[in-house]
py3Dmol code that shows the C-alpha trace and the ligand (Angstrom):
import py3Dmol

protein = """\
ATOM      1  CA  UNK A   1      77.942 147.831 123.734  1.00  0.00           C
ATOM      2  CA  UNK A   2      78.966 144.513 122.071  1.00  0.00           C
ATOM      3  CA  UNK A   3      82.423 144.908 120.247  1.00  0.00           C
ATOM      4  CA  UNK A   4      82.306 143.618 117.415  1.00  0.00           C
ATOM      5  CA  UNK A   5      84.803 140.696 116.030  1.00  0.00           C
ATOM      6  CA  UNK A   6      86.032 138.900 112.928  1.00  0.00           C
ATOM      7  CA  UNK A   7      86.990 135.541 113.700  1.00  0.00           C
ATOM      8  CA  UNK A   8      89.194 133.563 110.585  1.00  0.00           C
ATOM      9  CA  UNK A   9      89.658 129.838 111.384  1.00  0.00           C
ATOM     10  CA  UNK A  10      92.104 128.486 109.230  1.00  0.00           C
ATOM     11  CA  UNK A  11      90.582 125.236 110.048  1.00  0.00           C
ATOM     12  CA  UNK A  12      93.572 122.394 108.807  1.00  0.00           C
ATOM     13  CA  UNK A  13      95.036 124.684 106.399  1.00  0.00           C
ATOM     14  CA  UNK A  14      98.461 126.803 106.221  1.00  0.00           C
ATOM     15  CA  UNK A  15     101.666 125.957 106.521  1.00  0.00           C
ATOM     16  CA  UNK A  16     104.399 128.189 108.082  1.00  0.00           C
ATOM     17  CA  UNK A  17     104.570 130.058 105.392  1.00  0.00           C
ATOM     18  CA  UNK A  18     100.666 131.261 105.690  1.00  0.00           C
ATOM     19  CA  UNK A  19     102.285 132.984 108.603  1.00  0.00           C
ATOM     20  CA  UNK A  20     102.979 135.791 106.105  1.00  0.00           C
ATOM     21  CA  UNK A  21      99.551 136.321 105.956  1.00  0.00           C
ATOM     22  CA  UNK A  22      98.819 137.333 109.803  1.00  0.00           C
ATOM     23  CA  UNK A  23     102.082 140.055 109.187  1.00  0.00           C
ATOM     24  CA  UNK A  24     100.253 141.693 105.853  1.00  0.00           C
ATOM     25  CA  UNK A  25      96.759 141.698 107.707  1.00  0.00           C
ATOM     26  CA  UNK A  26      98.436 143.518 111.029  1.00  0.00           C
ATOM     27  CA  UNK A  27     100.167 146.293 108.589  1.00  0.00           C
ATOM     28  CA  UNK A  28      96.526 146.275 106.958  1.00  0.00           C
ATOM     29  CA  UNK A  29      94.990 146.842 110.134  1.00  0.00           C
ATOM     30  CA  UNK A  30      96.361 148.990 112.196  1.00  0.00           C
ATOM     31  CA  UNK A  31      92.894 150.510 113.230  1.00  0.00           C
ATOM     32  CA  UNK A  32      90.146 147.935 112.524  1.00  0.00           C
ATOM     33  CA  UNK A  33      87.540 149.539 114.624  1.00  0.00           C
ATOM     34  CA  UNK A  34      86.528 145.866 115.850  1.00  0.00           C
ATOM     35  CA  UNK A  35      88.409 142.917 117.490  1.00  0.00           C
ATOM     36  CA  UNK A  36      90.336 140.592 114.949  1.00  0.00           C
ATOM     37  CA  UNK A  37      91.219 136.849 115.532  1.00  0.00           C
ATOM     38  CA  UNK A  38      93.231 134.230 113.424  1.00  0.00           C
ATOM     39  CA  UNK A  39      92.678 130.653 114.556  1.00  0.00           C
ATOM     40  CA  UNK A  40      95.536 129.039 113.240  1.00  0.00           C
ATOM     41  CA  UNK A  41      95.941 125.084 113.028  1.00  0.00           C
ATOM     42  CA  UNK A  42      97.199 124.283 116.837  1.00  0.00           C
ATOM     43  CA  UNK A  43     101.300 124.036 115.557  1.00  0.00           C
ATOM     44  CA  UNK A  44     101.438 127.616 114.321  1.00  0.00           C
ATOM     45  CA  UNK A  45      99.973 129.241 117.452  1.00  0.00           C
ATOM     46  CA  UNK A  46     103.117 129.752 118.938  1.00  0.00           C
ATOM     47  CA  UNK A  47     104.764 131.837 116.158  1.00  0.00           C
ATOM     48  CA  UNK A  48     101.585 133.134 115.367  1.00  0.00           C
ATOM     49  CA  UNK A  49     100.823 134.449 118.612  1.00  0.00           C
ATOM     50  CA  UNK A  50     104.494 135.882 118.471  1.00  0.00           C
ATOM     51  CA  UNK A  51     104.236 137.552 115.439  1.00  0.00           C
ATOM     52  CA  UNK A  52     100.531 139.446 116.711  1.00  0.00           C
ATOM     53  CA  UNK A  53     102.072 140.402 119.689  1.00  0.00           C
ATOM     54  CA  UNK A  54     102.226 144.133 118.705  1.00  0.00           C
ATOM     55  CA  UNK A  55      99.619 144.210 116.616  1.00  0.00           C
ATOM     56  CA  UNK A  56      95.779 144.512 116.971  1.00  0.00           C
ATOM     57  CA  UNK A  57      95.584 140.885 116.241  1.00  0.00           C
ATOM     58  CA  UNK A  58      94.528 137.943 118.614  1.00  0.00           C
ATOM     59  CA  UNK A  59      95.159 134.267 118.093  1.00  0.00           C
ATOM     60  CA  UNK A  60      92.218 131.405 118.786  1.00  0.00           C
ATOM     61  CA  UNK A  61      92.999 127.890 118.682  1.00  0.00           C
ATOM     62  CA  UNK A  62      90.290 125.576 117.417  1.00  0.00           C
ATOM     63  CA  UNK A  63      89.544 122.689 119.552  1.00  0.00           C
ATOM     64  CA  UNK A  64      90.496 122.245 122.830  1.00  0.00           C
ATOM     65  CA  UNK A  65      90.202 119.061 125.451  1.00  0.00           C
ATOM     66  CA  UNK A  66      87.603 119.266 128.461  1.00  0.00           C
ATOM     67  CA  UNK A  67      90.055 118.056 131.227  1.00  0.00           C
ATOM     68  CA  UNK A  68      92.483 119.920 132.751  1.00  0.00           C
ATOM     69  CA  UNK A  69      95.242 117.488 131.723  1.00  0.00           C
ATOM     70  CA  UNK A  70      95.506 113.858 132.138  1.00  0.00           C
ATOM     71  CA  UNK A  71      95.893 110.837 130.029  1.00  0.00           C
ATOM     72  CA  UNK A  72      94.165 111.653 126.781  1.00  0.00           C
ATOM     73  CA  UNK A  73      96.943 111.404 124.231  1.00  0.00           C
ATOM     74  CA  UNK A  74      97.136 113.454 121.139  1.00  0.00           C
ATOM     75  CA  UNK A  75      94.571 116.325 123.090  1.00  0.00           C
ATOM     76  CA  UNK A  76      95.531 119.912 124.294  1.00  0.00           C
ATOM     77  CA  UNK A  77      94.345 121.258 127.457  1.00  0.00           C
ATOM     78  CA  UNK A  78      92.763 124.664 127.460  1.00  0.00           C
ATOM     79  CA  UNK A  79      94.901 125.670 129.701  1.00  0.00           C
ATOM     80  CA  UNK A  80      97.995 124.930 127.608  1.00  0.00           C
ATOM     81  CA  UNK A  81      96.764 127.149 124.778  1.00  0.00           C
ATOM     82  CA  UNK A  82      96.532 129.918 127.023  1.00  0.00           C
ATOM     83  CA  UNK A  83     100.268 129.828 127.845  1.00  0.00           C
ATOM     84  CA  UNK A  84     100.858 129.903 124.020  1.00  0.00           C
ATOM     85  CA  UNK A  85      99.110 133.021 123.712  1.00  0.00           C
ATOM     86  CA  UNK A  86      95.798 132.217 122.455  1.00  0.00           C
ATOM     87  CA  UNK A  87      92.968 133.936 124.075  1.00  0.00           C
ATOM     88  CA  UNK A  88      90.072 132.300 122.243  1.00  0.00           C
ATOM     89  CA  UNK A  89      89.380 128.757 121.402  1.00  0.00           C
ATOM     90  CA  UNK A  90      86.527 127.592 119.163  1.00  0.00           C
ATOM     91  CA  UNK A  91      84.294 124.544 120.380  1.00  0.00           C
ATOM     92  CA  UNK A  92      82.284 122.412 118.968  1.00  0.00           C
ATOM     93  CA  UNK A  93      82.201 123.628 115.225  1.00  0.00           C
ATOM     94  CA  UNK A  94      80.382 121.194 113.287  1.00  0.00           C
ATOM     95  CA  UNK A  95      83.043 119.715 111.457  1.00  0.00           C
ATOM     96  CA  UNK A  96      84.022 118.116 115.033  1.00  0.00           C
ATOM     97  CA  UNK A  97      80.422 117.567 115.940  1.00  0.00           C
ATOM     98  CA  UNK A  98      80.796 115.419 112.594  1.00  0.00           C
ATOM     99  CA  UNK A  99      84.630 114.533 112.488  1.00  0.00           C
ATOM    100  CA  UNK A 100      84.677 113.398 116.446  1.00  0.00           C
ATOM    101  CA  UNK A 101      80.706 112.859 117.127  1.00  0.00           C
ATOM    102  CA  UNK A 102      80.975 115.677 119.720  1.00  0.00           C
ATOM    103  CA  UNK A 103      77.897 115.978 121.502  1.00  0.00           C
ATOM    104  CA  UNK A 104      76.610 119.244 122.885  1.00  0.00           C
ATOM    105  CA  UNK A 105      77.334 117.919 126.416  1.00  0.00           C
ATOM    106  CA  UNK A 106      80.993 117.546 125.489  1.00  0.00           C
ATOM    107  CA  UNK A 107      81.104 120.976 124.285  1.00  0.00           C
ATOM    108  CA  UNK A 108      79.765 122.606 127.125  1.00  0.00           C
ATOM    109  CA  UNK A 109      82.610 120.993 129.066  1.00  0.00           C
ATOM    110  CA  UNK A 110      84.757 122.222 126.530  1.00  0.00           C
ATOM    111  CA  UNK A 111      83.704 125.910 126.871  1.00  0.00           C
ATOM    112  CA  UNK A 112      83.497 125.232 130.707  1.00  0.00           C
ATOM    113  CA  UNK A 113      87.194 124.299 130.664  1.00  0.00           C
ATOM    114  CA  UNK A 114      87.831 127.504 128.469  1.00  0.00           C
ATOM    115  CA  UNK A 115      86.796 129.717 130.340  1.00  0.00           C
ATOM    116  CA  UNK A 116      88.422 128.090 133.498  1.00  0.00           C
ATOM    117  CA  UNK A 117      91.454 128.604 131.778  1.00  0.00           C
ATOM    118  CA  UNK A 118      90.810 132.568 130.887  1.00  0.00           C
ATOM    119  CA  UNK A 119      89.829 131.841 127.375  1.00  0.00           C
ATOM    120  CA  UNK A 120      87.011 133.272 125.678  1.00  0.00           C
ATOM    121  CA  UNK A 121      84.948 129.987 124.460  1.00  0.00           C
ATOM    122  CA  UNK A 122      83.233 130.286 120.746  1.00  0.00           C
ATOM    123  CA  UNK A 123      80.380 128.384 120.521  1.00  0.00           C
ATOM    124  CA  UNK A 124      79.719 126.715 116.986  1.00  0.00           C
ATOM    125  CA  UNK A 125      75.717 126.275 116.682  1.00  0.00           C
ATOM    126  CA  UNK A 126      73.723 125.465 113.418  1.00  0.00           C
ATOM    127  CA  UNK A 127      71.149 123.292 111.492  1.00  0.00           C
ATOM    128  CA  UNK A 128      71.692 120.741 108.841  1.00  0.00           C
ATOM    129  CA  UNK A 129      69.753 121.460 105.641  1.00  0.00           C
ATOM    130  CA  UNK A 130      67.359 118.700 106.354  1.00  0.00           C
ATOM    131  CA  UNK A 131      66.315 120.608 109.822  1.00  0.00           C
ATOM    132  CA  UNK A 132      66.285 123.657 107.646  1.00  0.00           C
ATOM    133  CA  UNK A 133      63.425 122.397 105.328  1.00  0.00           C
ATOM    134  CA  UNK A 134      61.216 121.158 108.041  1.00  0.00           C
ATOM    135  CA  UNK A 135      61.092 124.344 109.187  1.00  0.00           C
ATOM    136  CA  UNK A 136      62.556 123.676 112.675  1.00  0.00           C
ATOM    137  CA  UNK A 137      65.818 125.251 112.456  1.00  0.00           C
ATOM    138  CA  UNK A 138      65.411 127.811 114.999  1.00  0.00           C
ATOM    139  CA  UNK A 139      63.839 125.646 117.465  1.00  0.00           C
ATOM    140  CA  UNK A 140      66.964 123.141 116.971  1.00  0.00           C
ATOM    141  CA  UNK A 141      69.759 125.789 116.666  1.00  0.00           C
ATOM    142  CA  UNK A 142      68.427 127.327 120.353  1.00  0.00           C
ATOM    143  CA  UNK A 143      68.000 123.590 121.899  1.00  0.00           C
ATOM    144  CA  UNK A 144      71.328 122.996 120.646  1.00  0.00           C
ATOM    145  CA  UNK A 145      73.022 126.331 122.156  1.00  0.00           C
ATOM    146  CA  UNK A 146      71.743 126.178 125.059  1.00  0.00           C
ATOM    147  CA  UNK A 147      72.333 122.705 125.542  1.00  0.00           C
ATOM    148  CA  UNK A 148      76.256 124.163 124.737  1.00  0.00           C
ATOM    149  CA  UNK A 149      76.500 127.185 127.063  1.00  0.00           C
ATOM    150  CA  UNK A 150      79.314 126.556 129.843  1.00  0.00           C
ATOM    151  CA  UNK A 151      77.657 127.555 133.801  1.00  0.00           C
ATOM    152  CA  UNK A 152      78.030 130.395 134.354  1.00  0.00           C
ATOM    153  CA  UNK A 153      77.133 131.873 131.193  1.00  0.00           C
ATOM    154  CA  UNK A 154      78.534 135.272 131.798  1.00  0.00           C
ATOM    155  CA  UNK A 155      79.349 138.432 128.938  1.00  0.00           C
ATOM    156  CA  UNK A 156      83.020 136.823 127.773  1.00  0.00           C
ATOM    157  CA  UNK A 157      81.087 134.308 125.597  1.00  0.00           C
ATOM    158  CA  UNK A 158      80.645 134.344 122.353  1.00  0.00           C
ATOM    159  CA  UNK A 159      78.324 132.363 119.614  1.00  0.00           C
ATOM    160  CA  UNK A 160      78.507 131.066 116.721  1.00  0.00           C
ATOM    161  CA  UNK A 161      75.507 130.329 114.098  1.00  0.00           C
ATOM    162  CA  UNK A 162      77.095 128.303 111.179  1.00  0.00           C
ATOM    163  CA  UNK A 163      74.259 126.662 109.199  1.00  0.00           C
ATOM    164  CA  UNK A 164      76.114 123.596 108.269  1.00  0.00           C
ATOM    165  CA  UNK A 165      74.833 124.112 104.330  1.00  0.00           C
ATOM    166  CA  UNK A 166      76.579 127.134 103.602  1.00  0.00           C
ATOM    167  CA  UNK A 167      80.105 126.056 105.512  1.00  0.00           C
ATOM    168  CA  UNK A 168      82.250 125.771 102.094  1.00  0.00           C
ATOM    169  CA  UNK A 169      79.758 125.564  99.701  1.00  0.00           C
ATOM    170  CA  UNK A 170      78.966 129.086  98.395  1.00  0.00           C
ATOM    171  CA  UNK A 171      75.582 129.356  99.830  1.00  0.00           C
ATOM    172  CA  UNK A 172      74.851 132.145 102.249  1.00  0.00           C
ATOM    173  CA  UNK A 173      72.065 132.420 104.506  1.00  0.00           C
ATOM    174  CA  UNK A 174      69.823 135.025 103.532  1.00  0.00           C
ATOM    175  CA  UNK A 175      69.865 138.143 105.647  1.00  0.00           C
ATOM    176  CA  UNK A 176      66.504 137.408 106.870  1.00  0.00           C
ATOM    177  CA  UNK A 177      66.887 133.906 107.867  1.00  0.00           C
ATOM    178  CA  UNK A 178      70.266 135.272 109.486  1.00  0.00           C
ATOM    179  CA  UNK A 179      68.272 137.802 111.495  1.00  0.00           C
ATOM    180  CA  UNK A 180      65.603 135.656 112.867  1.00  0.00           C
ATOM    181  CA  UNK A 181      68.235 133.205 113.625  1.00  0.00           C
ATOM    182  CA  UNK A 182      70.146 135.856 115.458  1.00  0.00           C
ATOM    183  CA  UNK A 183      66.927 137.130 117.288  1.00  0.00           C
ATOM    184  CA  UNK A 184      65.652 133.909 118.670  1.00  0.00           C
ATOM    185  CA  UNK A 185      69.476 133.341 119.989  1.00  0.00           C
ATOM    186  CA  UNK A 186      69.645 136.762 121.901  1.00  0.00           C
ATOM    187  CA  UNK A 187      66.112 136.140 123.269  1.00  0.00           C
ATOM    188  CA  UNK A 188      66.994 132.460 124.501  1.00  0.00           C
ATOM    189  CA  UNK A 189      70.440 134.396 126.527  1.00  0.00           C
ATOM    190  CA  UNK A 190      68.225 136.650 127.519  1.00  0.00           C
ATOM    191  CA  UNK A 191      66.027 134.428 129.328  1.00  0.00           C
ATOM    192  CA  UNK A 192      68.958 132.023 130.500  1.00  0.00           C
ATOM    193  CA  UNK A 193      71.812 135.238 131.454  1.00  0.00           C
ATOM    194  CA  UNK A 194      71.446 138.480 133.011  1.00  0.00           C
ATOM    195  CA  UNK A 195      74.149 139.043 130.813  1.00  0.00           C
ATOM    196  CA  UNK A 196      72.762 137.835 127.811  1.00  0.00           C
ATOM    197  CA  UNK A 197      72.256 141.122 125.729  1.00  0.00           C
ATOM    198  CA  UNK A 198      75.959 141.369 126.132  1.00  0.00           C
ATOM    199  CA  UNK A 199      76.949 138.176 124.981  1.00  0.00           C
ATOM    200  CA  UNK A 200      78.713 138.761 121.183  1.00  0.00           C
ATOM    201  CA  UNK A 201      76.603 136.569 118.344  1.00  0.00           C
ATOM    202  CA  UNK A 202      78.315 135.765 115.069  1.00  0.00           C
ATOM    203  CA  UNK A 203      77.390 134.763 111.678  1.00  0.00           C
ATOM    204  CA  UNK A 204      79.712 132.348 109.719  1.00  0.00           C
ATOM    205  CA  UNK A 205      79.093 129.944 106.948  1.00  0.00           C
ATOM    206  CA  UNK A 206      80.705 131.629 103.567  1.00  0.00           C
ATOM    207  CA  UNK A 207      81.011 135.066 104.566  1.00  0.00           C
ATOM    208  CA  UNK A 208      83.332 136.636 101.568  1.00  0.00           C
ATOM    209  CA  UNK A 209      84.357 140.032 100.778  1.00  0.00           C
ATOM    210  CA  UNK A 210      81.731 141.074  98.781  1.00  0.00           C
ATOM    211  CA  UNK A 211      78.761 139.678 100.852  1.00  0.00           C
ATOM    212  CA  UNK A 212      80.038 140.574 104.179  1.00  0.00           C
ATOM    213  CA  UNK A 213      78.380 143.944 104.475  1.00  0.00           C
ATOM    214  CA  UNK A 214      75.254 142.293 103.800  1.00  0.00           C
ATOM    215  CA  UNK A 215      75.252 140.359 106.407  1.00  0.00           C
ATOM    216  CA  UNK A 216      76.842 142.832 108.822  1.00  0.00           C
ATOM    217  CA  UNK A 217      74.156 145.381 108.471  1.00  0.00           C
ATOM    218  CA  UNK A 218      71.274 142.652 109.805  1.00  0.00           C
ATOM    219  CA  UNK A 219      70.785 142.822 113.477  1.00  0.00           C
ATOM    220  CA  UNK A 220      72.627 141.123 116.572  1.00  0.00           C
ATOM    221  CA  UNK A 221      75.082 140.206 114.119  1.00  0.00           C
ATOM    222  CA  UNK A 222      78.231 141.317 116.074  1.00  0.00           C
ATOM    223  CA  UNK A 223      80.654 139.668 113.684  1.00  0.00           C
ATOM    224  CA  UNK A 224      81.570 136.635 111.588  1.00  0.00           C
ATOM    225  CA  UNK A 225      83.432 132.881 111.698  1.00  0.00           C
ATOM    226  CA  UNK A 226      84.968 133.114 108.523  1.00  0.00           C
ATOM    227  CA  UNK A 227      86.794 130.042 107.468  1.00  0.00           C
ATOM    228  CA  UNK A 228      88.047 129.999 103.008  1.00  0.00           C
ATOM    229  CA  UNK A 229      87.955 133.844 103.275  1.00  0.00           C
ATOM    230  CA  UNK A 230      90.102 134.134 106.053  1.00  0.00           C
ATOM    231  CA  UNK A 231      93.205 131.833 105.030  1.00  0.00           C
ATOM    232  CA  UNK A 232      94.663 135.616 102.964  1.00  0.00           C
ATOM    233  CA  UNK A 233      94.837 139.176 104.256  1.00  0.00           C
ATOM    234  CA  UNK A 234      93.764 140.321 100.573  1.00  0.00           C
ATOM    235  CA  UNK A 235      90.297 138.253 101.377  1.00  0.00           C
ATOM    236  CA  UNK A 236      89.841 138.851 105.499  1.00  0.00           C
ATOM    237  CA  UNK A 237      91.419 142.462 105.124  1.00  0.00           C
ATOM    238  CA  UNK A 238      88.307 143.749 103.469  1.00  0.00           C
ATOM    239  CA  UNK A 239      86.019 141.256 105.832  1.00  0.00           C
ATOM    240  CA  UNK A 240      87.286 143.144 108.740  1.00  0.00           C
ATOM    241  CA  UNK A 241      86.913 146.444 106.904  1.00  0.00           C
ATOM    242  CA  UNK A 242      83.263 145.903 106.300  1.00  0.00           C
ATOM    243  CA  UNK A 243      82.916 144.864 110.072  1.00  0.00           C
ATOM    244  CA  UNK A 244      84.914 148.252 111.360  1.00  0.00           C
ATOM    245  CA  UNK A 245      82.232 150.576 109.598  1.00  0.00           C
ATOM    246  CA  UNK A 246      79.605 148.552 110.157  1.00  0.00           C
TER     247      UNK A 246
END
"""
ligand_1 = """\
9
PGA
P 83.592 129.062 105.436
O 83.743 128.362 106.857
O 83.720 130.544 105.640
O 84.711 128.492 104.605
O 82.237 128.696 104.910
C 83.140 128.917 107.990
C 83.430 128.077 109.203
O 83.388 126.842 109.123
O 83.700 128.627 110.282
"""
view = py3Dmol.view(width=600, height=400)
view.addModel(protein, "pdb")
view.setStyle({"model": 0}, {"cartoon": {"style": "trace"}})
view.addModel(ligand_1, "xyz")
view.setStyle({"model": 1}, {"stick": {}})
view.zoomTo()
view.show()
């Protein structure tokens, strides 16, 4: 059984004050039925991690460096973020891929180091509209996770499939593009991990409150990145509902 999870990533948004928001969602959701995870910009784990602490809550960080530690100023070591208190991290979402020219390589280092560190690695995968309209976006959004995956590529991994076109904008896959997309991921860790039916595959790319069930209700989705939705309890809160009866 894959549990599911609702991933919010704050992205570079939210000052302390947004804090607030991870307190209203825990008294929201004191039962969610699935796992729940704020990924807060990298300054606010600390008090964001303390404020979860009782609560059903987990805290992701975003990014994190490949090595272990080591000269590379400004960076943060996965293994740092786990003595914050974060338990996730998020690699290689496109707006690095873009922001940093992060190559798939570099995140499978990434997730590597993650999961050295105890940390569950999410792994950002998805097509550019232009790969879309040839028609090729499954065969690049598989090249490109598996080109992604950490070794080994056990259970405590999870995906993400964000076409970059619907990040921000509005547009939503629809829930049958979503489901082959989802498909031809679990068959390609199928084929590469004995543990690939277990591995936890999530949709993200404007997920709001009133498409979420939607897209929840297509198969091998296990959950959703959910970035503008996630940044208030009144818009995540029912997210994470949707996901808990789903
Ligand atoms: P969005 O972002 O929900 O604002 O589209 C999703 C993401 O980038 O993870």
């Amino acid at each position: 059984m894959r549990r599911k999870l609702a991933a919010g990533n704050w992205k570079m948004n939210g000052s302390h004050v947004a804090l607030r928001e991870i307190e209203a969602l825990a008294e929201g959701c004191s039962d969610p039925g699935c796992d729940v995870l704020i990924c807060p910009p990298a300054v606010l784990i600390p008090d964001a991690a303390l404020l979860a602490r009782d609560s059903r809550i987990e805290v992701g960080a975003q990014d994190c460096h490949a090595a272990q530690s080591g000269a590379h100023t400004g960076d943060l070591s996965a293994g740092m973020l786990a003595e914050a208190g974060v338990r996730y991290v998020i690699v290689g979402h496109s707006e690095r891929r873009a922001d940093h020219a992060e190559t798939s390589v570099l995140v499978a280092a990434k997730a590597q180091a993650a999961q050295a560190a105890g940390l569950v690695p999410i792994i950002c995968v998805g097509e550019t509209l232009a790969e879309r309209e040839t028609g090729r976006a499954e065969e690049v959004v598989v090249a490109q996770m598996l080109e992604s995956l950490p070794e080994p590529v056990g259970a405590d991994i999870v995906v993400a499939y964000e076409p970059i076109w619907a990040i921000g904008t509005g547009a939503v896959a629809t829930p049958g593009d979503i489901g082959a997309m989802h498909a031809a991921l679990r068959a390609a860790l199928m084929a590469r991990s004995p543990d690939g039916a277990q591995i936890r595959l999530l949709y993200g790319g404007s997920v709001k409150p009133d498409n979420a069930e939607a897209v929840f209700a297509v198969e091998n989705v296990d959950g959703a990145l959910v970035g503008g939705a996630s940044l208030t309890a009144a818009n995540f809160g029912p997210i994470i509902a949707a996901l808990g009866r789903a």
